[in-house]
TIFIZA-398677 format. One record per residue (C-alpha): x, y, z; residue number from 1. Coordinates in nm, 4 decimals, padded with zeros to 6 digits. Example, Ala and Ser with C-alpha at 12.3 -4.5 7.8 and 13.67 -1.06 7.14 Angstrom:
BEGIN
- 01.2300, -00.4500, 00.7800, 1
- 01.3670, -00.1060, 00.7140, 2
This chain:
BEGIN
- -01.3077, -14.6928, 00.5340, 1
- -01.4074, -14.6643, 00.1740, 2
- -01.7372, -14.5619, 00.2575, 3
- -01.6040, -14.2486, 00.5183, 4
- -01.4145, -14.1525, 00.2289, 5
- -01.6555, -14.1213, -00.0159, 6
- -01.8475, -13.9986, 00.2516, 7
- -01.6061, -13.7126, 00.2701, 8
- -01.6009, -13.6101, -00.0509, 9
- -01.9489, -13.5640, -00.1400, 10
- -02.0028, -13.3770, 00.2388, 11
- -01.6594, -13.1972, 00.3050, 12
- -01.7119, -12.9222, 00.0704, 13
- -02.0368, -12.8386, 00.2091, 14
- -01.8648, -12.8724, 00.5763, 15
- -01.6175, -12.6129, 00.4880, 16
- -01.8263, -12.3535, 00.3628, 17
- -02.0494, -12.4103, 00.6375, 18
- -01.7030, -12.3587, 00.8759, 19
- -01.6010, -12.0330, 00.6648, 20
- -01.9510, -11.8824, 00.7443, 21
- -01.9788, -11.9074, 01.0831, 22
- -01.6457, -11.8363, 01.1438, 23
- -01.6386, -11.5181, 00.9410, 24
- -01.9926, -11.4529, 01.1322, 25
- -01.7870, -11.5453, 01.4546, 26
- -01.5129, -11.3154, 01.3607, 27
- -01.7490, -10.9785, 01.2885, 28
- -01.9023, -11.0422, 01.6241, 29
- -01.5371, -11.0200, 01.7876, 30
- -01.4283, -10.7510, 01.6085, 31
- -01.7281, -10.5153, 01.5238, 32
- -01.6375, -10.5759, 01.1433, 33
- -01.3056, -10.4486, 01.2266, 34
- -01.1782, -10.6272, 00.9801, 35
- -01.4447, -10.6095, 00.6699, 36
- -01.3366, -10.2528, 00.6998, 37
- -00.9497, -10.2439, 00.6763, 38
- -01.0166, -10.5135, 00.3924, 39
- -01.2442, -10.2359, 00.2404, 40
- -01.0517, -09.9429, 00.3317, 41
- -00.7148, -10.1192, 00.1180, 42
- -00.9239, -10.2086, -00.1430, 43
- -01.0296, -09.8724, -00.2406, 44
- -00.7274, -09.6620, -00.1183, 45
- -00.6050, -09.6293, -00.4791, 46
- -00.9607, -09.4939, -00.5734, 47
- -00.9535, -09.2738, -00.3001, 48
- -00.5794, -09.0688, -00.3844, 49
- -00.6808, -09.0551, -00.7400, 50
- -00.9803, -08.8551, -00.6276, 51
- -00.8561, -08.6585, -00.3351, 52
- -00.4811, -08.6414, -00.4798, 53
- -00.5328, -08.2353, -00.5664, 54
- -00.5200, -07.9814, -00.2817, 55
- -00.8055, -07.7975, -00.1945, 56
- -00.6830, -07.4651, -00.3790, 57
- -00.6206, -07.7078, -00.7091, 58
- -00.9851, -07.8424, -00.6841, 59
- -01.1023, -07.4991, -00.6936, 60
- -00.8370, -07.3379, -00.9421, 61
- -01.0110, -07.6670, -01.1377, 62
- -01.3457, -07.5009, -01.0895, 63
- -01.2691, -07.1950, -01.1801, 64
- -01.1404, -07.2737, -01.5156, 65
- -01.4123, -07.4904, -01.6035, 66
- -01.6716, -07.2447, -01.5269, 67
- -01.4579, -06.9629, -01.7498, 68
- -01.4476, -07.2229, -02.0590, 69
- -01.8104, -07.2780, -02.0256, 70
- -01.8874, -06.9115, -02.0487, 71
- -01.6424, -06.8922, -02.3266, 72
- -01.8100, -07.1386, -02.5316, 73
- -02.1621, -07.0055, -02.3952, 74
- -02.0258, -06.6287, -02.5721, 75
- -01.8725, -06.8136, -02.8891, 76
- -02.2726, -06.9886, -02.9340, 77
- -02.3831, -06.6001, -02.9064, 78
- -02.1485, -06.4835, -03.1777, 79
- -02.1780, -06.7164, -03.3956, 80
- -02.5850, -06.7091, -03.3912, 81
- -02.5357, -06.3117, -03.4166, 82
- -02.3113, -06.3928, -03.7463, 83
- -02.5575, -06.5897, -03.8783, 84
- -02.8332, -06.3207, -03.8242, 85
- -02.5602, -06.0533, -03.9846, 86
- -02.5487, -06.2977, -04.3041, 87
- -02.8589, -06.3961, -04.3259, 88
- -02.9718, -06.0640, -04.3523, 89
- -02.6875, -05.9177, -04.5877, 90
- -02.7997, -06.2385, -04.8163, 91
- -03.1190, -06.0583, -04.8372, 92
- -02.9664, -05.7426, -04.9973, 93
- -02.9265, -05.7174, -05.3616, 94
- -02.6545, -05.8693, -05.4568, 95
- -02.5400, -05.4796, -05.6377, 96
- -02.5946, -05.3237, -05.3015, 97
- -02.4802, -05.6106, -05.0077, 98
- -02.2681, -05.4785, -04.7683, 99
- -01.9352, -05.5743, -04.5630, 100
- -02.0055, -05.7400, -04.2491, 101
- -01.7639, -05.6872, -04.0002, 102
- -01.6434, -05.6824, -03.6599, 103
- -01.6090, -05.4415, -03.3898, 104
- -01.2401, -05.5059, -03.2568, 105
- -01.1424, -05.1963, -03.1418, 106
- -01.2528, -04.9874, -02.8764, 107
- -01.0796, -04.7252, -02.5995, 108
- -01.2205, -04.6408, -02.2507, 109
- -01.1348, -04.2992, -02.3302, 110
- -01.3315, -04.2636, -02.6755, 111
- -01.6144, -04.5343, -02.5831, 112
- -01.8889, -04.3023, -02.7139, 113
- -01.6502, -04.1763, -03.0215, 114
- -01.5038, -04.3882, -03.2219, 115
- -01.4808, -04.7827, -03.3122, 116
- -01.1941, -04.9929, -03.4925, 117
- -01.3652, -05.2596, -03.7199, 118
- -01.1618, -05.5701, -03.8270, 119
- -01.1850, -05.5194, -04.1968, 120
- -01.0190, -05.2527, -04.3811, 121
- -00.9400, -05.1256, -04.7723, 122
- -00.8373, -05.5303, -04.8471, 123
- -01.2429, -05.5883, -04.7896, 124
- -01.3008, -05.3007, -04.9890, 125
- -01.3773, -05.0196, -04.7427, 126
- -01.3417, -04.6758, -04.8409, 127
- -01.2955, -04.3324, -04.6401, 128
- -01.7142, -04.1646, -04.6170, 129
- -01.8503, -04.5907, -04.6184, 130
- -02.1431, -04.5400, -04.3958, 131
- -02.1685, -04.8022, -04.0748, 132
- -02.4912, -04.9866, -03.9528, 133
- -02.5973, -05.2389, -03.7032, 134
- -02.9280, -05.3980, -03.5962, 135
- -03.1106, -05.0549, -03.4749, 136
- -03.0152, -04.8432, -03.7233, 137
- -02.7366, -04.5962, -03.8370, 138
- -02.4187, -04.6122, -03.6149, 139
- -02.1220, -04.3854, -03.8189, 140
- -01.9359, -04.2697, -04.0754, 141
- -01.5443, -04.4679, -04.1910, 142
- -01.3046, -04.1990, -04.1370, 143
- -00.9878, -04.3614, -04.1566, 144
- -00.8954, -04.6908, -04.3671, 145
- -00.6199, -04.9380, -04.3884, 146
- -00.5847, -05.2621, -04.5862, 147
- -00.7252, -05.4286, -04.2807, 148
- -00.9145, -05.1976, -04.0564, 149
- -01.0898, -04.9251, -04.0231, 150
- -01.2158, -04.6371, -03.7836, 151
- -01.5503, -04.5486, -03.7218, 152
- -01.6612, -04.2169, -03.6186, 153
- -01.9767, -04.2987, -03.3964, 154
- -02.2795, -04.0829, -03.4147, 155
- -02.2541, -04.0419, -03.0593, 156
- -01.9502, -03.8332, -03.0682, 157
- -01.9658, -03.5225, -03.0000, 158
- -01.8354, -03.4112, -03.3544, 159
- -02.0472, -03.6241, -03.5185, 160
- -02.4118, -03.4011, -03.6679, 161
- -02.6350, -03.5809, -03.9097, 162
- -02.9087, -03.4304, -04.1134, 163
- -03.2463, -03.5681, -04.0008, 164
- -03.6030, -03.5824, -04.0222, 165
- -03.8864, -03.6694, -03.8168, 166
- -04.0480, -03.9695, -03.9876, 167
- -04.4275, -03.8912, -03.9094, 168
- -04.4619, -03.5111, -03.9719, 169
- -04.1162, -03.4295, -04.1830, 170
- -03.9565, -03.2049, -03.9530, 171
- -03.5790, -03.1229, -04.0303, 172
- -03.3318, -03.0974, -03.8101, 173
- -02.8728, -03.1662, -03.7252, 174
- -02.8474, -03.4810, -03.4680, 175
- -02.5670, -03.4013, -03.3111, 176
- -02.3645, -03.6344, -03.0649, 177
- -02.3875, -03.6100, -02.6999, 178
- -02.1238, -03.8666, -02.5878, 179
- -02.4334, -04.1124, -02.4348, 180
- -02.6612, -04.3420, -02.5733, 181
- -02.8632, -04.0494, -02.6640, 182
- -02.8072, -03.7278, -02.9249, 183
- -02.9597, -03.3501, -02.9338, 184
- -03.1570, -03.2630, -03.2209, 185
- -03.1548, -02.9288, -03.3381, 186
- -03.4391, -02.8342, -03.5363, 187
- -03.4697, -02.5792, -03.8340, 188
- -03.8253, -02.5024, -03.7136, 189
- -03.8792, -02.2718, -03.3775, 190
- -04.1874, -02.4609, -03.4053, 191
- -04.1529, -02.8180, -03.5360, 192
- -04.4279, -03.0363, -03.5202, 193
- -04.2908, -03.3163, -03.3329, 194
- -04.3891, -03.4880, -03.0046, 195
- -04.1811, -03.7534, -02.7611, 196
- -04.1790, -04.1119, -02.9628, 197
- -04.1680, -03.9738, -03.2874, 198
- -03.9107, -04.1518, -03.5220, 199
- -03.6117, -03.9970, -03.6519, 200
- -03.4652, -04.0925, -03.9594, 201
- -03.1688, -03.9699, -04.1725, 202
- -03.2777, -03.7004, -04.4125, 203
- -03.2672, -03.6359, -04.7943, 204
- -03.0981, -03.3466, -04.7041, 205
- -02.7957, -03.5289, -04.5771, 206
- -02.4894, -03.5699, -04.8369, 207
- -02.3106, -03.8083, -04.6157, 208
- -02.5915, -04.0609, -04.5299, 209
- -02.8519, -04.2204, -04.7513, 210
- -03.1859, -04.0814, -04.6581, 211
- -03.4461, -04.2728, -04.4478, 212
- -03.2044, -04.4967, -04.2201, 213
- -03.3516, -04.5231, -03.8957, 214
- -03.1362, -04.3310, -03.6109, 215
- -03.3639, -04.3145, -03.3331, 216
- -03.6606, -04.1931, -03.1224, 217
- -03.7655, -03.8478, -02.9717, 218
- -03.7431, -03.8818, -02.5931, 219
- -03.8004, -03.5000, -02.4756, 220
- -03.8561, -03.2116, -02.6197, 221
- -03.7184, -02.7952, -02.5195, 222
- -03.9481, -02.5977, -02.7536, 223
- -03.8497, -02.2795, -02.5483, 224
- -03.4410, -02.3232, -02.6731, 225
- -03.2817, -02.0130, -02.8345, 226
- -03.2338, -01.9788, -03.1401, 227
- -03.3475, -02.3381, -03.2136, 228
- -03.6090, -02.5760, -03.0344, 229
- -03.3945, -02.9228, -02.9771, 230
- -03.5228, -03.2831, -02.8546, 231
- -03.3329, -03.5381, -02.6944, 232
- -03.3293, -03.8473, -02.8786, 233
- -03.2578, -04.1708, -02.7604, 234
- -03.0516, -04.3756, -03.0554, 235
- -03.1539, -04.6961, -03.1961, 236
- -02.8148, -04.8335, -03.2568, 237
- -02.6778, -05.0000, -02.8739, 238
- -02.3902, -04.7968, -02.9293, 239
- -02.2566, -04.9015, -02.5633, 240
- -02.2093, -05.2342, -02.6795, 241
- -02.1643, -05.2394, -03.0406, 242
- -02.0392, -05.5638, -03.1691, 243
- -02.1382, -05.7011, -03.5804, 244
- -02.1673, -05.4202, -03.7704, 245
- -02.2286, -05.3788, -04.1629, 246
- -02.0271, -05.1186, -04.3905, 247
- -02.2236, -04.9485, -04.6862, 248
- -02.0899, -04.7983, -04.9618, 249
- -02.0832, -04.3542, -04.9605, 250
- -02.4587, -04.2484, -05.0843, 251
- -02.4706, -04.1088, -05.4617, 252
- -02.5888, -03.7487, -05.4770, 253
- -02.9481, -03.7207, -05.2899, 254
- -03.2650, -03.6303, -05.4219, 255
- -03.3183, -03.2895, -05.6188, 256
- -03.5208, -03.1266, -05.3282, 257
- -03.1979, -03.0186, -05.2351, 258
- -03.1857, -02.8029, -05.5136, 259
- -03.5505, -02.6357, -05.4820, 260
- -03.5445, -02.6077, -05.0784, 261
- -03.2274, -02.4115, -04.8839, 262
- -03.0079, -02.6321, -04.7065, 263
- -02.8717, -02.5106, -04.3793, 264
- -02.5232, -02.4972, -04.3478, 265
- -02.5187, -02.7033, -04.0732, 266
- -02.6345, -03.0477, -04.1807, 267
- -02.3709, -03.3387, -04.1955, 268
- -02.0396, -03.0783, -04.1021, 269
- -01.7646, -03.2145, -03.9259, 270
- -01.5206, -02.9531, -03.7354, 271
């Protein structure tokens, strides 16, 4: 008797698991593994409504915001290397001469091609006649301040004439605005001496603008225009989608040629 128990003891453990596999084996042949699968299927129910619990029009209203925050952050990366650019080039000014960086904030369907609002104003120390520039070249004039704002006449507006020069033969001419990327050029000459890609710059004529800013390029030329030969010139500045801009302090008088040579009355009016 004592030995069967002891018997027992040392076997009946390994009898029993020996029982539970074959009759779990017995009982997955019965049932297909009917019942693995309900014991599954409990088990991760709670898994399963935490992961389906949103509706279909939730999962993709989900979607839809994450994919707007990721381009938000994906346009805040852009501005802030632009501002960086912006500084680290206004760093590179003299220190006498840096100007005001600011932002374009401001800007109606109606007017795109004639005016901006910038973000800064008098409070930054903007003045009426501060002359506006972004990466490209010249892009206005400040015609209307306050402490913190101010609006930009664009050189594409229509009112807008600049007195310019071709960089490579010294040509003069009025750029005026065309209400488009591009501007007419209006030469003095009948006759200039000017040819499509030619650089135009801002003159030494002009009272309004310091002389030699880049504006933009000659894209065609009308030689046979009364009274005036003109040239269409495609701007430097991408006025259609301004954005950082810098804002320079009005130009002290220009250079004495201005004096020796006639200037036409035309250059730098505004109606």
């Amino acid at each position: 008797m004592f030995t069967s128990r002891r018997w027992w003891e040392r076997k009946g453990l390994q009898i029993g698991l020996v029982s539970l596999v074959v009759g779990s084996a017995w009982m997955l042949r019965q049932t297909q593994g009917g019942v693995l699968l309900d014991m599954y299927q409990e088990m991760t129910r709670p898994l399963q409504m935490l992961h389906t619990g949103s509706t279909q029009e939730e999962r993709v209203k989900d979607t839809r915001v994450l994919d707007s925050l990721n381009a938000r952050i994906e346009d805040l990366e852009r501005q802030n290397q632009k501002l960086k650019d912006l500084l680290g080039y206004i760093e590179k000014e003299p220190l006498s001469a840096r100007p005001i960086p600011a932002r374009v904030v401001g800007r109606g369907a109606d007017h795109w091609w004639q005016q901006v609002t910038l973000n800064r104003g008098a409070s930054a120390g903007i003045q009426e006649g501060y002359i506006v520039k972004a990466e490209g070249g010249l892009v206005g004039l400040v015609e209307k301040v306050t402490d913190n704002s101010s609006r930009v006449l664009l050189i594409s507006d229509l009112k807008s004439q600049v007195g310019v020069t071709i960089s490579r033969t010294g040509a003069k001419g009025v750029l005026r605005g065309d209400a488009s990327a591009d501007g007419v050029l209006e030469f003095y000459e009948k006759v200039p001496s000017v040819k499509p890609g030619d650089v135009v710059s801002t003159s030494n004529y002009s009272q309004k603008f310091p002389s030699g800013w880049a504006v933009g390029r000659v894209k065609s030329l009308n030689l046979k225009k009364l009274p005036a030969s003109v040239a269409t010139i495609e701007l430097f500045p991408a006025i259609r989608s301004l954005d950082w801009v810098t804002v320079y302090p009005k130009p002290e008088n220009q250079m004495p040629e201005m004096q020796q040579e006639a200037k036409p009355e035309s250059t730098d009016k505004k109606p």
